[in-house]
C-alpha positions as CSV (number, residue, x, y, z in Angstrom):
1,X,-32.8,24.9,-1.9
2,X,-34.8,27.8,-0.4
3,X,-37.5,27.2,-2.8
4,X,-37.8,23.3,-1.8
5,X,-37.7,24.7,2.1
6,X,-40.5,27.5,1.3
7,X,-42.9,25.0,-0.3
8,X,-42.2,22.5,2.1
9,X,-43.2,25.7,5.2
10,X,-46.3,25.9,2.9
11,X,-47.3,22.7,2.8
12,X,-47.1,22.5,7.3
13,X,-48.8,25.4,7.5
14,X,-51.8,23.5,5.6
15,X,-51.2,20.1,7.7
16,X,-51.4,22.5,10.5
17,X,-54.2,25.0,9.7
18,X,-56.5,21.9,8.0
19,X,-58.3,24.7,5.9
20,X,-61.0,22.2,4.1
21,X,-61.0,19.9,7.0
22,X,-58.9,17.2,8.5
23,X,-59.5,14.7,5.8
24,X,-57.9,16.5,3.0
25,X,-55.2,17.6,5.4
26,X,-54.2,14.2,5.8
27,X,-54.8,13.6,1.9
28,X,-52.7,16.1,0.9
29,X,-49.7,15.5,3.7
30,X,-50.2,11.3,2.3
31,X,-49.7,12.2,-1.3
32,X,-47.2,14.8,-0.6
33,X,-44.9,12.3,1.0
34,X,-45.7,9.7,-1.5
35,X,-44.8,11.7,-4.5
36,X,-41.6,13.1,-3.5
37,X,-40.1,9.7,-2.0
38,X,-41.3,8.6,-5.8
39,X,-38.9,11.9,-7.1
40,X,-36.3,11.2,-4.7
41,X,-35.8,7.4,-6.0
42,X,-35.8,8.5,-9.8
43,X,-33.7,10.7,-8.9
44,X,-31.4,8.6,-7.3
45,X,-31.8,5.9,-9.6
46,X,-30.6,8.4,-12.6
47,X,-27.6,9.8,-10.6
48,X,-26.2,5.8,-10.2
49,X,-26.5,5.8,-13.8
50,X,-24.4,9.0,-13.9
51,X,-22.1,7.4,-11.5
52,X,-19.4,4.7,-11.4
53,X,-18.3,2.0,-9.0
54,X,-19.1,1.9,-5.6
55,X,-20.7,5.5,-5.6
56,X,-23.3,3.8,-8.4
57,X,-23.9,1.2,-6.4
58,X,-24.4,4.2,-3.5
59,X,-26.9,5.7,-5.3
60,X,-28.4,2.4,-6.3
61,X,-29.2,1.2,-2.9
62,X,-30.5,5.3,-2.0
63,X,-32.9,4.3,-4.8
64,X,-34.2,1.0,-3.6
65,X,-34.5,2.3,-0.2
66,X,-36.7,5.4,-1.2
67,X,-38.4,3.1,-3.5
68,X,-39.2,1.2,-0.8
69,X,-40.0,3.6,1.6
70,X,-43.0,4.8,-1.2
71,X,-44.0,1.5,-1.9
72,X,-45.1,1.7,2.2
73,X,-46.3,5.5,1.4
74,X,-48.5,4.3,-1.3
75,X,-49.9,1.5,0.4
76,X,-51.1,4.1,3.6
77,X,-52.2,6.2,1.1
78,X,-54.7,3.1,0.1
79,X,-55.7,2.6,3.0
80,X,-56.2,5.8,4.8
81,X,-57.6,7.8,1.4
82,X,-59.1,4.7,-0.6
83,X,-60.3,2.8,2.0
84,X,-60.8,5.1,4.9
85,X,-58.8,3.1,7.5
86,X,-56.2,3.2,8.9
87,X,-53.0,0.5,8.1
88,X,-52.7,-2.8,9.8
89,X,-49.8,-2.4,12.2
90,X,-47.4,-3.8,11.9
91,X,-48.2,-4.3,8.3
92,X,-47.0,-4.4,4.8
93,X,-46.1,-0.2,4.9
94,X,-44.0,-1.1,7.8
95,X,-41.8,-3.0,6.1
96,X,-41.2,-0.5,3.1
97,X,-41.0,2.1,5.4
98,X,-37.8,-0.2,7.6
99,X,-36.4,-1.6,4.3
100,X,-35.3,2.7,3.6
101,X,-32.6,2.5,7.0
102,X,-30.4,-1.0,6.0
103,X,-30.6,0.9,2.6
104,X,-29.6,4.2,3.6
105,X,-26.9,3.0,5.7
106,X,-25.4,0.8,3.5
107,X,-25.1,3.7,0.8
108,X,-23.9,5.8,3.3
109,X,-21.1,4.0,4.0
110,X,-20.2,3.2,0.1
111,X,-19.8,6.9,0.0
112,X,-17.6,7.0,3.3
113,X,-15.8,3.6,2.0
114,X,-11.8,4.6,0.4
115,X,-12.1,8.8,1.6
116,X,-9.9,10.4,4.0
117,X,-7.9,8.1,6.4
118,X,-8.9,10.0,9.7
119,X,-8.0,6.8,11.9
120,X,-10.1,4.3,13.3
121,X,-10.3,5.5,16.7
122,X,-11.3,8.8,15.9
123,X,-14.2,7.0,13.8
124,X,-15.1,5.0,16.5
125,X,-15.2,8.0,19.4
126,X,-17.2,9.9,16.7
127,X,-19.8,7.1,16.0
128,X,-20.0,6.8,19.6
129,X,-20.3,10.2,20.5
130,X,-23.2,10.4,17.8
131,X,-25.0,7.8,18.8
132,X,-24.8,8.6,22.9
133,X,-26.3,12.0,22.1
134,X,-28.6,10.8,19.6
135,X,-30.1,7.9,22.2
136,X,-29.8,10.7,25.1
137,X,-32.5,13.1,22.2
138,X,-34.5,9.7,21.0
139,X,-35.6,8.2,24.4
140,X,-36.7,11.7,26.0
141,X,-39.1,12.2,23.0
142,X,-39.9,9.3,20.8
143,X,-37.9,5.9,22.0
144,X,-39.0,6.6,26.1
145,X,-42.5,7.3,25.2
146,X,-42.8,4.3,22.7
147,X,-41.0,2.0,25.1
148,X,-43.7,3.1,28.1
149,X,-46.2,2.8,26.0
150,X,-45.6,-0.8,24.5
151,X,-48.9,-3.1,23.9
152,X,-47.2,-6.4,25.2
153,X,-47.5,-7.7,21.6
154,X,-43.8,-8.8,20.9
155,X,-43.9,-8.0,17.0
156,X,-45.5,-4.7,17.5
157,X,-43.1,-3.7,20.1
158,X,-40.4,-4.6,18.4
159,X,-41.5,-2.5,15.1
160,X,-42.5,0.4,17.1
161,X,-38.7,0.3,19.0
162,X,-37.1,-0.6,15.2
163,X,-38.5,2.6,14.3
164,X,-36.7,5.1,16.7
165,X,-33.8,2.9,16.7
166,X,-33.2,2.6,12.9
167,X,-33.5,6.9,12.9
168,X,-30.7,6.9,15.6
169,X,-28.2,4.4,13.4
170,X,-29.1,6.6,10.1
171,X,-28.7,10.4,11.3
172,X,-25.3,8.9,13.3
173,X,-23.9,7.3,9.8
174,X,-25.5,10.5,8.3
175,X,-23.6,12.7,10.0
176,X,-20.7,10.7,10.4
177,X,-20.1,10.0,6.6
178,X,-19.3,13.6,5.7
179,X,-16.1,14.2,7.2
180,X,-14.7,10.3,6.7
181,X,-15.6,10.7,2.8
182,X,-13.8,11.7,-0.3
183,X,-13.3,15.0,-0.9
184,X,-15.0,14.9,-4.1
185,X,-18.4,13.7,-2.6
186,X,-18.6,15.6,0.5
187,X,-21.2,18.1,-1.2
188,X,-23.3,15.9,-2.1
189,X,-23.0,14.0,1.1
190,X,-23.9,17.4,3.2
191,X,-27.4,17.2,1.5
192,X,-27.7,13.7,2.2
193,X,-26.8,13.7,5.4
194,X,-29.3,17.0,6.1
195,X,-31.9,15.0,4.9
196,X,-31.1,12.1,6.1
197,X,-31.4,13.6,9.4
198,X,-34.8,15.0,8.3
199,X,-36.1,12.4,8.3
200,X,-34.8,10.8,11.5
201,X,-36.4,14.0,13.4
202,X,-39.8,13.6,11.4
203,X,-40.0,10.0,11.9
204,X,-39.3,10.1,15.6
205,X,-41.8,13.2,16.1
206,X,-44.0,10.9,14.8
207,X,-44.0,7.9,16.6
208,X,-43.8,10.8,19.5
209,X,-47.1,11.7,18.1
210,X,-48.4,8.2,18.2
211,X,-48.3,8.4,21.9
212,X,-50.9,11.8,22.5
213,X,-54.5,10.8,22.5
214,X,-54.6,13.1,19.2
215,X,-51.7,15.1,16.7
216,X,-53.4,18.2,16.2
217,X,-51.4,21.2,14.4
218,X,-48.4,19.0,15.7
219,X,-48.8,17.0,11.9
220,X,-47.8,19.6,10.6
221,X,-43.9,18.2,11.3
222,X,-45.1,15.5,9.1
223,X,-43.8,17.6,6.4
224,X,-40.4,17.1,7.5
225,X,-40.5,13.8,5.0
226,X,-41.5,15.5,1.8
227,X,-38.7,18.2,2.7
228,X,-36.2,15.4,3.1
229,X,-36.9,13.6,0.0
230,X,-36.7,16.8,-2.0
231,X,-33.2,17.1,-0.6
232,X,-32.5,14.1,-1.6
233,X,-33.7,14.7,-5.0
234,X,-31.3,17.9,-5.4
235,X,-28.1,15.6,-3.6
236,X,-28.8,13.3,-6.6
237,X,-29.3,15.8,-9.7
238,X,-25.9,17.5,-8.1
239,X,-24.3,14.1,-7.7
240,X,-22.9,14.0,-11.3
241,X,-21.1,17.5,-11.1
242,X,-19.9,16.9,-7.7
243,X,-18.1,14.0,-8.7
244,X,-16.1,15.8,-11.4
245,X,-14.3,18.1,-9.2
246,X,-13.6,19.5,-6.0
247,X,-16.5,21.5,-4.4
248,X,-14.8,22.7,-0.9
249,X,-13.2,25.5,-0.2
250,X,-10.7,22.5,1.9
251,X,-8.2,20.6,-0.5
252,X,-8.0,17.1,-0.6
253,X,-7.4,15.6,2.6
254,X,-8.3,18.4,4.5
255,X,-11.4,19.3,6.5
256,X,-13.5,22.0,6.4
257,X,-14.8,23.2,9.8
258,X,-18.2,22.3,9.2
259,X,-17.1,18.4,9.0
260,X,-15.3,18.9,11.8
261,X,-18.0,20.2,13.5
262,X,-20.5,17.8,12.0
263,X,-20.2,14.9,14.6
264,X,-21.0,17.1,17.7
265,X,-24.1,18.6,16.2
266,X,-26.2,16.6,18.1
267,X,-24.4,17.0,21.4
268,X,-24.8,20.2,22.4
269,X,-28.9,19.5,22.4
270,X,-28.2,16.3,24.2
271,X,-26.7,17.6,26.9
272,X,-28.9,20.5,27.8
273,X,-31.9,17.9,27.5
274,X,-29.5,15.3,30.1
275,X,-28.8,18.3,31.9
276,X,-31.7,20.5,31.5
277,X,-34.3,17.7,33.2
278,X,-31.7,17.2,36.8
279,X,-32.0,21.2,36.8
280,X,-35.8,21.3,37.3
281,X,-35.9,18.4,39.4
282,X,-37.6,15.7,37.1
283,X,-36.5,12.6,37.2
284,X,-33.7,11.1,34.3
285,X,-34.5,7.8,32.9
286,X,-31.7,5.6,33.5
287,X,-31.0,5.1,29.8
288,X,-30.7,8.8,29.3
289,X,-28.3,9.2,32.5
290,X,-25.9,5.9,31.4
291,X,-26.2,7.3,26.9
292,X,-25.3,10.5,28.4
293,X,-22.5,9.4,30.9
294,X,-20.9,7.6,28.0
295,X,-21.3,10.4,25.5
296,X,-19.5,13.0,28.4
297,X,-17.0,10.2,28.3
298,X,-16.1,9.7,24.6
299,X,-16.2,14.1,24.5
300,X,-13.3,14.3,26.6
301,X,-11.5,11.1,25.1
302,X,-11.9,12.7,22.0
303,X,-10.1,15.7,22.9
304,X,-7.2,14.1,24.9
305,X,-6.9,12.3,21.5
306,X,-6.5,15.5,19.7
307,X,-4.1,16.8,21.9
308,X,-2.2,13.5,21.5
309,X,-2.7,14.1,17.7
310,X,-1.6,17.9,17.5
311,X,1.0,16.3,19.5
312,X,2.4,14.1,17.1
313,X,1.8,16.4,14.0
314,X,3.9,19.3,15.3
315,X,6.7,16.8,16.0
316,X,6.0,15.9,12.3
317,X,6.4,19.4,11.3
318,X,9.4,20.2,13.5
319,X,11.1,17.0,12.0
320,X,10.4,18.1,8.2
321,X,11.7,21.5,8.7
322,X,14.8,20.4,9.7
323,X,15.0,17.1,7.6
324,X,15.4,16.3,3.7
325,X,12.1,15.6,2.4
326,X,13.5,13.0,-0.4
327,X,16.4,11.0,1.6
328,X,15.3,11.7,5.4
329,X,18.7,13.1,6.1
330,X,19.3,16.8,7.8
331,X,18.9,19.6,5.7
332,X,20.9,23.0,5.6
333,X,19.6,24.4,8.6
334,X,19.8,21.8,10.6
335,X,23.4,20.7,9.6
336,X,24.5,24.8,10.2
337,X,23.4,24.4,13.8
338,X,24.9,21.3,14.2
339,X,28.2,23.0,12.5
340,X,27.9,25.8,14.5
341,X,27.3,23.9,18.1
342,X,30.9,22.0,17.1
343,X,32.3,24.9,16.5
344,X,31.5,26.2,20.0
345,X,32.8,23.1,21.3
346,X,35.9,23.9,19.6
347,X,36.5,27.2,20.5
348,X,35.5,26.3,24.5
349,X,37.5,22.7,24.9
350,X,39.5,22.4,21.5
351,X,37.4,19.7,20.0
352,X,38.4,19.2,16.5
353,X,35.9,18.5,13.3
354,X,35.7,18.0,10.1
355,X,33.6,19.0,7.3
356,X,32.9,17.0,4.3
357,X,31.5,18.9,0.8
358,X,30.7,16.3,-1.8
359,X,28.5,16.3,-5.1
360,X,27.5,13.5,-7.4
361,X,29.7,12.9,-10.2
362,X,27.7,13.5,-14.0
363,X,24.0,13.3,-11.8
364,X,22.4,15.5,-14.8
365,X,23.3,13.4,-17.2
366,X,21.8,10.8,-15.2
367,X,19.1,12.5,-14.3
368,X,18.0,13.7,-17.6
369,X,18.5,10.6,-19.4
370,X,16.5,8.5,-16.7
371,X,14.4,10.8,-15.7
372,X,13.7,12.5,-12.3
373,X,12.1,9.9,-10.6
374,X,15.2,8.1,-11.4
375,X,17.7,10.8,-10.5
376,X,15.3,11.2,-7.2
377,X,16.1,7.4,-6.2
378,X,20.0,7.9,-7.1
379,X,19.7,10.0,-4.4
380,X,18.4,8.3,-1.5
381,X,20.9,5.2,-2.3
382,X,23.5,7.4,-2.2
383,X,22.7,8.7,1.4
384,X,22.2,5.4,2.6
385,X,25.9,4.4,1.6
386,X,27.2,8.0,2.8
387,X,25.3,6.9,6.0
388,X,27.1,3.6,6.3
389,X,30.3,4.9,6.2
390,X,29.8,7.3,9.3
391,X,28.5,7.0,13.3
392,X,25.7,7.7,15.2
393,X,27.5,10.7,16.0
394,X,28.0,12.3,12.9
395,X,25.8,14.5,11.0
396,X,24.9,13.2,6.9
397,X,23.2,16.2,5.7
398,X,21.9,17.2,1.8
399,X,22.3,20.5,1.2
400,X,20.6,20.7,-2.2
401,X,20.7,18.9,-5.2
402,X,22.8,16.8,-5.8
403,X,25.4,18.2,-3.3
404,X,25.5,16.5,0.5
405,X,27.7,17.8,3.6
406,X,28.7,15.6,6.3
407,X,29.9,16.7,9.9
408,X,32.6,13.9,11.1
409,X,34.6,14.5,15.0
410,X,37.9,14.3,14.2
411,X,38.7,12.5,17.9
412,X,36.4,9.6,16.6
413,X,37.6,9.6,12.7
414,X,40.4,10.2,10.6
415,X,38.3,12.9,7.9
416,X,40.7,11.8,5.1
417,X,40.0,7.7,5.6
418,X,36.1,8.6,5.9
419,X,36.3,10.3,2.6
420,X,38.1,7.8,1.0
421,X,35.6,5.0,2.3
422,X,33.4,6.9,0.9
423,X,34.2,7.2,-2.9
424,X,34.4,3.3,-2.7
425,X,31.7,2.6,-1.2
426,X,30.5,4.4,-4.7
427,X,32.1,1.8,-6.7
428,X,29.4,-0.2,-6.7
429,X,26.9,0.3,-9.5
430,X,23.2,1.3,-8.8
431,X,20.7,-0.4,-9.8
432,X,17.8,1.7,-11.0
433,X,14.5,0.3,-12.4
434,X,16.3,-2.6,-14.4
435,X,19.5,-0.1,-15.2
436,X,22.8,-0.6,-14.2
437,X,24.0,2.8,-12.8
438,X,27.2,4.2,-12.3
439,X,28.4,7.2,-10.6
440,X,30.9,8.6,-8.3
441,X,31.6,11.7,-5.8
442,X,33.7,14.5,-6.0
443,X,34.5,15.4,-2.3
444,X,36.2,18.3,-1.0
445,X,37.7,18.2,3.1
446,X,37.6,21.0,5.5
447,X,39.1,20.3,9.1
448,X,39.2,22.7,11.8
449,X,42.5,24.4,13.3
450,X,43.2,26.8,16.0
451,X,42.5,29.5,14.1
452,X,38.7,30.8,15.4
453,X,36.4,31.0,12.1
454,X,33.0,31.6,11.2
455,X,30.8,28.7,10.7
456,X,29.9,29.2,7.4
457,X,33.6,29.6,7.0
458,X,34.4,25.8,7.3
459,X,31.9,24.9,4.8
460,X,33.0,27.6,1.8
461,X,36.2,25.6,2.4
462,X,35.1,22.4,1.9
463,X,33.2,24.0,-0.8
464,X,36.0,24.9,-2.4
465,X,37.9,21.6,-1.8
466,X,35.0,20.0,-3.5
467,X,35.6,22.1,-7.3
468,X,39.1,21.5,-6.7
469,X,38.7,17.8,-7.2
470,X,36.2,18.3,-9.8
471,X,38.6,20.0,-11.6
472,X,41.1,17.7,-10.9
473,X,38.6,15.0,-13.0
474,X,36.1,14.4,-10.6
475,X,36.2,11.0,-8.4
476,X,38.2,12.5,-5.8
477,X,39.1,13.9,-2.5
478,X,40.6,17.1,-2.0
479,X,41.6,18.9,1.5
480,X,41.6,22.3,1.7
481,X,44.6,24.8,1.8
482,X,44.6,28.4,1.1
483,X,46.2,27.8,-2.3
484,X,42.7,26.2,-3.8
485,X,41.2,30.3,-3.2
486,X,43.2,31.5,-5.8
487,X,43.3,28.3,-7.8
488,X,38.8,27.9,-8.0
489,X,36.2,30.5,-8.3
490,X,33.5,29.5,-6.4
491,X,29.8,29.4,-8.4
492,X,31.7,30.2,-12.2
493,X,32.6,27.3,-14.5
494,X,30.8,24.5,-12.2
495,X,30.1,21.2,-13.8
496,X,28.4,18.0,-12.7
């Protein structure tokens, strides 16, 4: 890369400097561009060769596009070197040179096309955000001058507007592409999209340049093409071992900070130009004040949208750390608080609970015999019957495992008849990817007295209920009583 960016400095300095004179200044910057845009479409051509799918087809259209774009290169060179004239304008060239941007584009978005799922309103605040900073840039340089400057001739002011306007759309789906594409491309796409931009700049410095009675060392950005197409050559040759594996330090689905910075690159530039001219006094055009109205706009939407989105995603967080992953229900921490907040009530108004301890009759054998994924969907149907045997007031909770806790109040239920409901509501058989599943719960009952007790205290007892009626022959309900202490050791001899 530095050695494509130092030949490409040594190349302007020439354009610039016009050592043997401006003829073979212009020679050598004409051949220069028309050789690498040759480079970059075998380049491209081989890497969709390399490639599968839509990224072939990607690469494909890259290579038709910089094909194009030479085809125009080598016809300018015919004229301006061979011939000694300048092209016919609009002319042939032009339409190699605007056949590159539906190309570019199009490829672009093949490589965007099936990558990270930011959400469409994102995409569209970021494509407009892109393209209000990137109008704001284009018509205070290139696009104003072109559009004062217009001949009255309807087809050359149209191809002298499609140029500027064409740049805009390709460095906005260049730089928009990287963060909304797989994982697996997004090296690739960074060099793409750095060229890609390249060339935007270079092309609108030059119909910029077109404007002043004469270029002088100012050509010299002309090399801004050969040092995008070289880019583009080294995006393709790295195309094939950037599809094979990851090449972020960000996993998938995650963005680096450079994508996230990506789409406000051109912003910050934007502004100080919007700004910048109402500070000394000169005069905004109106299509730089309304591009840069709208871009202000579509910022600040874009961060109330974040805020709406970190919003949501710490709710999501909140609501998996308390929550069961695999069956939705509350997990051990969040049924303790719930156990310990009835016990408060207890010990404050005498409000009564129950705790229920249960574990799913031989789930290793099923487990092992179907599988996990099998064992895994054992267990959400099982929570959905537990769930439809209790209120909205009651807490279903899985501890772990196979094993599931439920917090019933004893003013609303009768513990005992809840259990009981329960290990039928069991006797239905599962079915499980074409199987026919049995399987039943041993259930152990804790209910509170007037005696003050721990928390964790209630649910060792059901615990200990719940390997009483195991050992009783599983499929049962058993209520605590002191007895059952002496009668079960708790964690020796356990069986599912």
């Amino acid at each position: 890369m530095l050695g494509i960016v130092a030949l490409c400095a040594v190349l302007a300095g020439y354009i610039a400097w016009q050592p043997q004179g401006v003829f073979v200044a212009n020679t050598v910057d004409d051949i220069a561009e028309a050789v690498t845009a040759l480079l970059a479409a075998v380049a491209s051509a081989l890497a969709a060769r390399r490639s599968g799918g839509s990224v072939a087809k990607a690469w494909a259209l890259l290579a038709a596009g910089t094909g194009a774009w030479a085809v125009g290169q080598v016809l300018t060179c015919w004229y301006e070197i061979g011939r000694d004239v300048d092209p016919p304008y609009p002319g042939l060239c032009d339409i190699g040179f605007l056949t590159f941007a539906p190309c570019a584009i199009a490829a672009l978005w093949l490589f965007a096309r099936g990558g990270n799922a930011l959400g469409w309103q994102r995409a569209v605040l970021d494509g407009l955000i892109l393209v209000g900073s990137l109008v704001v840039l284009t018509w205070t340089t290139a696009l104003g001058a072109v559009w004062q400057s217009r001949s009255g001739s309807t087809l050359a002011d149209s191809v002298s507007i499609a140029y500027p306007a064409t740049d805009v759309a390709i460095a906005a789906t260049a730089l928009l592409s990287v963060p909304y594409a797989s994982w697996r491309y997004r090296s690739t796409l960074r060099l793409l999209a750095l060229a890609l931009v390249g060339m935007a700049v270079s092309d609108s410095a030059f119909n910029w340049l077109m404007t002043l009675p004469e270029f002088g060392r100012w050509q010299a950005l002309d090399a801004g093409w050969p040092l995008a197409f070289l880019i583009m050559a080294l995006a393709a040759r790295t195309a094939g071992s950037s599809a094979r594996g990851p090449r972020d330090r960000a996993r998938p689905g995650q963005q680096s900070w450079f994508d996230l910075a990506l789409p406000y690159v051109p912003v910050l530039p934007a502004l100080a130009v919007w700004f910048g001219k109402a500070l000394v006094g000169h005069r905004v055009d109106a299509a730089a004040f309304i591009a840069g109205g709208l871009t202000l706009l579509c910022v600040l939407a874009r961060q109330f949208l974040v805020l709406a989105e970190n919003r949501r995603l710490v709710a999501a967080v909140a609501h998996q750390a308390l929550h069961d992953s695999l069956t939705g229900l509350a997990n051990r921490a969040l049924f303790l608080d719930r156990l310990a907040h009835a016990n408060t009530l207890r010990e404050r108004s005498g409000q009564t609970f129950g705790v229920l301890f249960m574990d799913v009759d031989n789930f290793k054998e099923i487990n092992d015999g179907l599988g996990h994924p099998a064992g895994d969907e054992l267990l959400v149907l099982v929570a959905e019957r537990l769930c439809s045997c209790v209120g909205p007031a009651d807490t279903v909770a899985r501890l772990g495992g196979d094993e599931f806790a439920v917090l019933l109040e004893v003013s609303v239920h009768d513990p005992a008849a809840i259990a009981a409901e329960m290990r039928r509501a069991m006797e239905e058989p599962f079915t499980i990817n074409g199987h026919s599943v049995r399987s039943s719960l041993s259930i152990g009952l804790a209910v509170a007295d007037d005696v003050d007790l721990e928390t964790s205290e209630y649910l060792r007892r059901a615990d200990v209920a719940m390997y009483a009626a195991k050992a009783a022959g599983k499929n049962a309900v058993r209520t605590y009583a002191p007895n059952l202490d002496d009668a079960v050791t708790v964690g020796a001899g356990r069986r599912r």
